[in-house]
VEXDREN-2710 file (C-alpha; in Angstrom, 1 decimal):
% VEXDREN-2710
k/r/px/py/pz
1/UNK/-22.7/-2.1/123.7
2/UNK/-22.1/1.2/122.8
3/UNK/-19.4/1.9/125.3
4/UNK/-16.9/-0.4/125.6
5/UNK/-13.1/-0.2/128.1
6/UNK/-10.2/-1.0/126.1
7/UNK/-7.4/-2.8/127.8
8/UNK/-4.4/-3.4/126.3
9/UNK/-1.6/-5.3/128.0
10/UNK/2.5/-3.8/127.2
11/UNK/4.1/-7.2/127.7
12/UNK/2.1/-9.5/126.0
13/UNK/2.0/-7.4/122.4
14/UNK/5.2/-6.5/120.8
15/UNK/3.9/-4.1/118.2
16/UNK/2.2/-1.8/120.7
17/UNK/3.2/1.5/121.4
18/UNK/0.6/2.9/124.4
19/UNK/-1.8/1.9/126.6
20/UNK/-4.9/2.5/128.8
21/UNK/-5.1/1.5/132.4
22/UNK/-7.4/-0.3/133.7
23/UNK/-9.1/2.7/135.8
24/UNK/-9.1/4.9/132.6
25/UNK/-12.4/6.1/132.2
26/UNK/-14.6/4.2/128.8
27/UNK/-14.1/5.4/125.6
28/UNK/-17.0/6.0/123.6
29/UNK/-16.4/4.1/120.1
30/UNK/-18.0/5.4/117.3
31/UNK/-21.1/3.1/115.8
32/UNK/-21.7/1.7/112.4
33/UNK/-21.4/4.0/109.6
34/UNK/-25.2/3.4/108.8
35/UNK/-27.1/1.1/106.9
36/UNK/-30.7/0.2/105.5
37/UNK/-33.1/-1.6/107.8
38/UNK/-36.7/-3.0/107.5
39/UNK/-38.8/-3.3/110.7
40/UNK/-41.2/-5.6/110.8
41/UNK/-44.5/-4.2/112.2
42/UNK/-46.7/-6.9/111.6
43/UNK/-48.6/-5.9/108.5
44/UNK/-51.6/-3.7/108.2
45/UNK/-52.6/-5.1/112.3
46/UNK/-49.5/-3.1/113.2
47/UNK/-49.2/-6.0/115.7
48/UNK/-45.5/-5.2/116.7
49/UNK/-43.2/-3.2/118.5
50/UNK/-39.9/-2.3/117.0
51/UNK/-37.0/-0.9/118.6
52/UNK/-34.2/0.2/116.7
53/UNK/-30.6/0.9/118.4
54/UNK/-28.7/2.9/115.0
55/UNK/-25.5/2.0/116.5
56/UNK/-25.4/-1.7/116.2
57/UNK/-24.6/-3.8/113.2
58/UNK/-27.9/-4.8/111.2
59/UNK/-28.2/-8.4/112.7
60/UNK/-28.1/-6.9/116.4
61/UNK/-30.3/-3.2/115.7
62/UNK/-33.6/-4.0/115.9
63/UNK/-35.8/-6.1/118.4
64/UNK/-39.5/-6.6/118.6
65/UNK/-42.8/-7.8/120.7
66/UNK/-46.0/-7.7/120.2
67/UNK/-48.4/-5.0/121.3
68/UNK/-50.6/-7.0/123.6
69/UNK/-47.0/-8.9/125.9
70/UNK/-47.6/-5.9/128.3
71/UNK/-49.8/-3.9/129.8
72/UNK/-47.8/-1.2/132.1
73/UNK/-44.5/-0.3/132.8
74/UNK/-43.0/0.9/135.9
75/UNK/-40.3/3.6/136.1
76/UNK/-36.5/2.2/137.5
77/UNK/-35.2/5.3/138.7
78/UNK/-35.4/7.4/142.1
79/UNK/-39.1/8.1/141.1
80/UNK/-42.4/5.4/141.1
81/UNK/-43.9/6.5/138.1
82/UNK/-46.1/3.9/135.8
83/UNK/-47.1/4.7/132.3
84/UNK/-49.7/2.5/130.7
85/UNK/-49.8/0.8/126.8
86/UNK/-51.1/3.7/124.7
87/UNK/-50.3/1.2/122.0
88/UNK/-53.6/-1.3/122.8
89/UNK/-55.2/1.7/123.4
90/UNK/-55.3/1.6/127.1
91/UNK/-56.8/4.4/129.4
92/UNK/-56.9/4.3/133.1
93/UNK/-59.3/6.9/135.5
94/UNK/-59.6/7.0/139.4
95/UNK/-62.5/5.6/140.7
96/UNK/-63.6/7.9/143.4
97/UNK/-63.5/7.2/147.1
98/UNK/-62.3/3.7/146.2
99/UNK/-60.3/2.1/148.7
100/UNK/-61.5/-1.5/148.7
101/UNK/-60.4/-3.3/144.7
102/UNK/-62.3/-6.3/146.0
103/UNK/-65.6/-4.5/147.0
104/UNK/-65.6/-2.6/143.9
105/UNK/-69.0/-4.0/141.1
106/UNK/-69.2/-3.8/137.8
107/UNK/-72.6/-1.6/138.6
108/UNK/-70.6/0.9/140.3
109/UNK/-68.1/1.7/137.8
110/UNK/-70.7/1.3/134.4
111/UNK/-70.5/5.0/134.5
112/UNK/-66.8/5.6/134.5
113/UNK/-67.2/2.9/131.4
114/UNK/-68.2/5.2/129.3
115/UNK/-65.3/7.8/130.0
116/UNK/-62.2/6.0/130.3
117/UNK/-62.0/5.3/126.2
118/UNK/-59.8/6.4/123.8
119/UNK/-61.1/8.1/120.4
120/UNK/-64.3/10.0/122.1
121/UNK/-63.8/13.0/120.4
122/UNK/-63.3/15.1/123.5
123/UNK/-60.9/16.7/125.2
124/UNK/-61.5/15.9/128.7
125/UNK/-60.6/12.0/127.6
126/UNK/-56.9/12.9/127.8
127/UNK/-56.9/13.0/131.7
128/UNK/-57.3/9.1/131.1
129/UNK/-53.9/8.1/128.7
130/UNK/-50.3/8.7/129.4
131/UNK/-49.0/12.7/128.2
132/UNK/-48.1/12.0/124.4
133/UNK/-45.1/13.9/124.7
134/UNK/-43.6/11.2/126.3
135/UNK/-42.7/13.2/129.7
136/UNK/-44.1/10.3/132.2
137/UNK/-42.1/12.0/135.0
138/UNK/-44.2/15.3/134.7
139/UNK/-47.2/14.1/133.5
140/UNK/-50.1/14.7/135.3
141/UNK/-52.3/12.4/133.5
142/UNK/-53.0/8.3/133.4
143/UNK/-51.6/6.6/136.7
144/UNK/-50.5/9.4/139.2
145/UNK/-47.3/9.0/140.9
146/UNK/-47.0/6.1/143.1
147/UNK/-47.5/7.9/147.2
148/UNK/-45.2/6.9/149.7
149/UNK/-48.9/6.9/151.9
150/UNK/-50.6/3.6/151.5
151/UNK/-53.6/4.9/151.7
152/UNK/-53.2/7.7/149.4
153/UNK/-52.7/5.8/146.2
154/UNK/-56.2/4.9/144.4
155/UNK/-58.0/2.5/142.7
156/UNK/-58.1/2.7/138.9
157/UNK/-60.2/1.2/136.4
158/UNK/-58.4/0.0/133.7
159/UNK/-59.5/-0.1/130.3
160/UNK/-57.5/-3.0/129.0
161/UNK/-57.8/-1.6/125.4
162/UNK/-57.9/-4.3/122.3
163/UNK/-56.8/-7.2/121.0
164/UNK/-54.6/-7.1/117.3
165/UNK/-56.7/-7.1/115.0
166/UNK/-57.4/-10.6/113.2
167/UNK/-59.6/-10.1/109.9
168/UNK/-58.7/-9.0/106.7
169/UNK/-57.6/-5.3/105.9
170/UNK/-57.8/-3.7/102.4
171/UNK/-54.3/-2.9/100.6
172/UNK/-53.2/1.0/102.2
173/UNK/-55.3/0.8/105.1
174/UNK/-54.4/-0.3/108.6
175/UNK/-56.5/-1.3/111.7
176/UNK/-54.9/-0.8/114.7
177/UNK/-57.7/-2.4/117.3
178/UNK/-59.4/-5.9/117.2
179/UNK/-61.6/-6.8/119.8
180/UNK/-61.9/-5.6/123.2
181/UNK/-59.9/-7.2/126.4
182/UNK/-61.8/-5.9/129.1
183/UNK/-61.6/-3.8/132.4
184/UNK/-59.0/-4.8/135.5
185/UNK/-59.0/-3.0/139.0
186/UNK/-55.6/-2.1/140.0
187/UNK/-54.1/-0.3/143.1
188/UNK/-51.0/0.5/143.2
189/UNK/-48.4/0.8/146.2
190/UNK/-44.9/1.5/147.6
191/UNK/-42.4/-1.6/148.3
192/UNK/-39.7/-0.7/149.6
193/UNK/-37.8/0.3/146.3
194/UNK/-39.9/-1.3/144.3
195/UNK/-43.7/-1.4/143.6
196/UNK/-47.1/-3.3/144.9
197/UNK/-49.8/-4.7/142.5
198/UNK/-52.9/-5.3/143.6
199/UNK/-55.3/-6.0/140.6
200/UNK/-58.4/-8.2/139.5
201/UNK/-60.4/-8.7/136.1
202/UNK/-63.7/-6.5/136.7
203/UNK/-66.0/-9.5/135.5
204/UNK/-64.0/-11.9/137.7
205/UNK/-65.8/-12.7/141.6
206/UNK/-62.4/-13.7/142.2
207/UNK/-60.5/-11.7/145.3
208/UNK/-57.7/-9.6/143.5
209/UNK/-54.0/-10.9/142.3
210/UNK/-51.2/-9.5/144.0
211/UNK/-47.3/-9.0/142.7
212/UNK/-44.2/-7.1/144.3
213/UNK/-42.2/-5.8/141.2
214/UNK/-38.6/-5.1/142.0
215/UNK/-37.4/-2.0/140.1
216/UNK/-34.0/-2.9/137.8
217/UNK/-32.2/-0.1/136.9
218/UNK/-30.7/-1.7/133.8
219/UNK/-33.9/-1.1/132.0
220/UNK/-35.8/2.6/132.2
221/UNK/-39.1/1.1/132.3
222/UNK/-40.0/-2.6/133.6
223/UNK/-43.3/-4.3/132.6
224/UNK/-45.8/-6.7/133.4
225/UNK/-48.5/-8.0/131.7
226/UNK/-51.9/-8.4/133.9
227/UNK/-53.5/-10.5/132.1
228/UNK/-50.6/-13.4/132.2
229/UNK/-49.7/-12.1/135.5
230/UNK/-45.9/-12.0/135.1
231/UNK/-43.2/-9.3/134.4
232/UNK/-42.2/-9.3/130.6
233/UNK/-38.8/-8.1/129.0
234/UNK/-40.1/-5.5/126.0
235/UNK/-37.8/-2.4/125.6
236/UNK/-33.8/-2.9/125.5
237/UNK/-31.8/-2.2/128.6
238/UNK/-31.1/1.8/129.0
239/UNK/-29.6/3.7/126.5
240/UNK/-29.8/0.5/123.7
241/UNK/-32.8/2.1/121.9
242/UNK/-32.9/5.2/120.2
243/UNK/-36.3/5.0/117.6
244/UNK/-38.8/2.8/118.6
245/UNK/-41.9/2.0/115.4
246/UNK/-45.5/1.3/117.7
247/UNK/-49.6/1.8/117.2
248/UNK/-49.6/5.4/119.4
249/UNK/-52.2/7.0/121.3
250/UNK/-51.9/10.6/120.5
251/UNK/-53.7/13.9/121.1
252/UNK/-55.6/15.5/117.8
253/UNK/-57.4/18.3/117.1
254/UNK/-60.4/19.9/116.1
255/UNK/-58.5/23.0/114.5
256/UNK/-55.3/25.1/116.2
257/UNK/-55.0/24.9/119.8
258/UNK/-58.7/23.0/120.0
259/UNK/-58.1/19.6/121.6
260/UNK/-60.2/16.8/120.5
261/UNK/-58.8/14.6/123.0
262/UNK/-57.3/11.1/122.2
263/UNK/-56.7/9.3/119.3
264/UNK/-54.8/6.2/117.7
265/UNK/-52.6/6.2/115.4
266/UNK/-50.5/3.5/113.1
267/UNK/-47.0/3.7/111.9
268/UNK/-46.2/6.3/114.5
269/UNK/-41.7/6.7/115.3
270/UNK/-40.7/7.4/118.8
271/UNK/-37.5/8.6/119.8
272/UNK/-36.1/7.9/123.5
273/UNK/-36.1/11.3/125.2
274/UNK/-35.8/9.5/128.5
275/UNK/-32.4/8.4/127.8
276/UNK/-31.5/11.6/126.1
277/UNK/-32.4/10.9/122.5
278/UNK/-32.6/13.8/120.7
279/UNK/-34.6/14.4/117.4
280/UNK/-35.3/17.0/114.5
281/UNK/-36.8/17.3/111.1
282/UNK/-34.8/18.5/108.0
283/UNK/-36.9/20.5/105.6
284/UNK/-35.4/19.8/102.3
285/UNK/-35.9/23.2/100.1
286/UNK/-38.3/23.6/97.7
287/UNK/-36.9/22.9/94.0
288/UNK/-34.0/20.8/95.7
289/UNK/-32.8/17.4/94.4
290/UNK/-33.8/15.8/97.6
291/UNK/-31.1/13.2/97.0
292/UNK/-28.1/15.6/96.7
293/UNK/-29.4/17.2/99.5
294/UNK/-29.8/14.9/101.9
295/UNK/-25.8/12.8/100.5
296/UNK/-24.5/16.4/101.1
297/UNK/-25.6/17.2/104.6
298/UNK/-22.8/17.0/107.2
299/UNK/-21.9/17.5/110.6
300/UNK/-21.0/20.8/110.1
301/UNK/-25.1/21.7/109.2
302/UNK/-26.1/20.1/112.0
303/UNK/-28.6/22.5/114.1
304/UNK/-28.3/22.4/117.7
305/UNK/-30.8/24.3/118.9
306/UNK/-33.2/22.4/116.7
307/UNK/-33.1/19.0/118.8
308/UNK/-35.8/17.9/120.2
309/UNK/-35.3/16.3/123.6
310/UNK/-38.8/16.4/125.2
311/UNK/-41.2/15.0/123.2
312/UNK/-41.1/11.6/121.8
313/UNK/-43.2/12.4/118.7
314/UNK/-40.3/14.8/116.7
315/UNK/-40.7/12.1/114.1
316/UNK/-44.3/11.0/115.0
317/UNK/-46.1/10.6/111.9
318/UNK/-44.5/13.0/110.0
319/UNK/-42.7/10.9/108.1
320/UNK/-45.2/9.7/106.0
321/UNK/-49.3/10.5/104.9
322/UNK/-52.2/8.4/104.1
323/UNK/-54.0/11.0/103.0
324/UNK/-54.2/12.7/99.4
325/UNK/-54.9/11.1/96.0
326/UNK/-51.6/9.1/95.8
327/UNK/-52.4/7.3/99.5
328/UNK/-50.3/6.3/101.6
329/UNK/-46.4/7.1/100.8
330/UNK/-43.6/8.2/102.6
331/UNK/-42.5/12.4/102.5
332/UNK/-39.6/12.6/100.3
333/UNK/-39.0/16.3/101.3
334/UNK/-37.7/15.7/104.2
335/UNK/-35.5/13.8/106.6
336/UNK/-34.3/13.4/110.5
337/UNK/-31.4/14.1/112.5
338/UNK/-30.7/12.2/115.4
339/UNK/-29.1/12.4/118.7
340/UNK/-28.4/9.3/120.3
341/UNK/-27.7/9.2/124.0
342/UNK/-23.8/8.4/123.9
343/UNK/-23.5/11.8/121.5
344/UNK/-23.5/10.7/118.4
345/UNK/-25.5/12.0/115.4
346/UNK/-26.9/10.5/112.4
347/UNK/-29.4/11.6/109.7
348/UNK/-31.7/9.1/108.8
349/UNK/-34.7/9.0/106.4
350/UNK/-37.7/7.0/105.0
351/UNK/-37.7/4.9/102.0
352/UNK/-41.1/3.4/101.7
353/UNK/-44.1/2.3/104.1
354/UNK/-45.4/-0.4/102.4
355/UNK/-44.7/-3.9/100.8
356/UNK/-44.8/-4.5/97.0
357/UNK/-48.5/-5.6/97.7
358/UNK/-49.7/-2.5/98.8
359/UNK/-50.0/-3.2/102.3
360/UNK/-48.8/-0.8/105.5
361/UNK/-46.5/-2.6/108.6
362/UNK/-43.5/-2.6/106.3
363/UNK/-41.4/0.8/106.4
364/UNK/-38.0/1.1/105.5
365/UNK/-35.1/3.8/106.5
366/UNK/-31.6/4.4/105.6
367/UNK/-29.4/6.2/107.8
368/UNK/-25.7/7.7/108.5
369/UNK/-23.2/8.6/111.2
370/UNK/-22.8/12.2/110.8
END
């Protein structure tokens, strides 16, 4: 917990000299002074999630799933919002003048097959993922807003992305897909507070699954997996996450301000601008011992109007590059200042990427309360 209330009783202990009532209002504590942490991302199959709260001791900071426990995730707040798993590189597309999920044939939709992909090389494939920037609330792409009008909400067809991949990978690469888990219908309604699922496997005769999903507001986002059928548990409650390490579906492009639509990519840092995780990069200067530099930087050189607080990719993949005739190695120019969501700052940076083996899915970071 990152806030706690501290209640101290006059009578019972002699030694103290004030105290807080019980109505005071929380005191934010200050975290951890920092400490040096190695997410486990699976390997080279990038297979996990990691999400990283800097504020609590090392054996409580990070927790993990795997890619494939979920498939959307519904928004808790005053909004009906659902983002999709960039990170099994889903896509989802309206299937026009749908209106029927169980009437709907795999004949009808072969065409739509061939859009709703990730990695085509063209722009117009972004209207299928989630906005990379992380804004879901805003976002005009993926799964629309959820219509108070029955009727007004469509059917999607669901590119279920891939499987982790299970072969073997070369030392410095990564492969961030394995084989492919299909196509669902889904239509999605109002429930009172809470959402409707309607949804089927595409290949299936079966008539469609249905589910209610309650919206908890102790979590931002709650998901469900379609394939199991069942709501799953995969980010920490609000506010408990700051970083999060995942396989990302991002936009790339051709050259400057030329889209070439979306892409995947591995050891890719988010930061958790729906809670109000802030985020930006330190450049360390040219010539600089980057050590000194970075031991030396305080609150005082902190740079407010640098933070980053809508886009979820201010670390990205920045942090480190695969290209070049060293490989893959982490930037040693550079490091991050953080913002977490209580008000705390720390600067953080990247030791390595990779095992003693060679192989990616093992990054390490140190970090420190400013």
């Amino acid at each position: 917990m990152k806030l706690v209330k501290i209640l101290f009783i006059l009578s019972f202990v002699i030694c103290l000299q004030s105290c807080l009532a019980a109505d005071d209002d929380p005191v934010s504590v200050p975290p951890i002074t920092g400490q040096t942490l190695d997410p486990d991302l699976g390997g080279a199959k990038q297979g996990n999630q990691v999400w990283v709260d800097l504020s609590e001791p090392k054996d409580r900071s990070m927790t993990s799933n795997l890619r494939t426990d979920w498939d959307l995730g519904f928004y808790s707040g005053d909004e009906f919002r659902v983002v999709i798993n960039g990170s099994i590189i889903m896509a989802a597309g309206k299937i026009p003048d749908a209106t029927d999920i169980d009437a709907i044939t795999s004949a009808q939709v072969a065409s739509l097959q061939n859009e709703i992909m990730v990695g085509s090389f063209l722009a117009s494939n972004l209207q299928y993922v989630d906005n990379p920037n992380g804004m879901f609330l805003t976002q005009t792409t993926g799964i629309a807003p959820i219509n108070a009008s029955d009727r007004d909400n469509p059917v999607y067809l669901i590119n279920m992305g891939r499987d982790i991949y299970n072969g073997t990978i070369t030392p410095g690469s990564a492969i961030t897909g394995g084989n492919e888990r299909g196509w669902y219908l889904l239509q999605i309604t109002r429930a009172n507070t809470g959402y409707k699922l309607k949804y089927r496997d595409l290949s299936s005769a079966n008539p469609h699954m249905e589910y209610i999903l309650t919206k908890n507001s102790d979590y931002t986002l709650n998901f469900f997996s379609l394939k199991n059928g069942k709501e799953v548990t995969i980010q920490p409650k609000r506010k408990n996450w700051d970083i999060g390490f995942t396989v990302f579906t991002n936009e790339v492009f051709y050259s400057p301000g030329v889209s070439a639509g979306s892409y995947v990519y591995a050891d890719f840092v988010i930061s958790n601008i729906t809670d109000g995780v802030g985020v930006y990069q330190v450049n360390i200067p040219a010539g600089t011992n980057a050590d000194q530099y970075y031991n030396n930087f305080k609150t005082s050189d902190i740079d407010a109007s640098k933070f980053i607080f809508n886009d979820q990719r201010a670390i990205g993949d920045h942090w480190r590059t695969v290209t070049g005739s060293n490989g893959a190695q982490v930037y040693g120019d550079r490091f991050y200042i953080i913002k977490d969501a209580e008000g705390f700052f720390f600067k953080l940076r990247f030791n390595k990427m990779m095992n003693d083996k060679g192989e990616r899915g093992y990054p390490q970071f140190e970090y420190e309360i400013l």
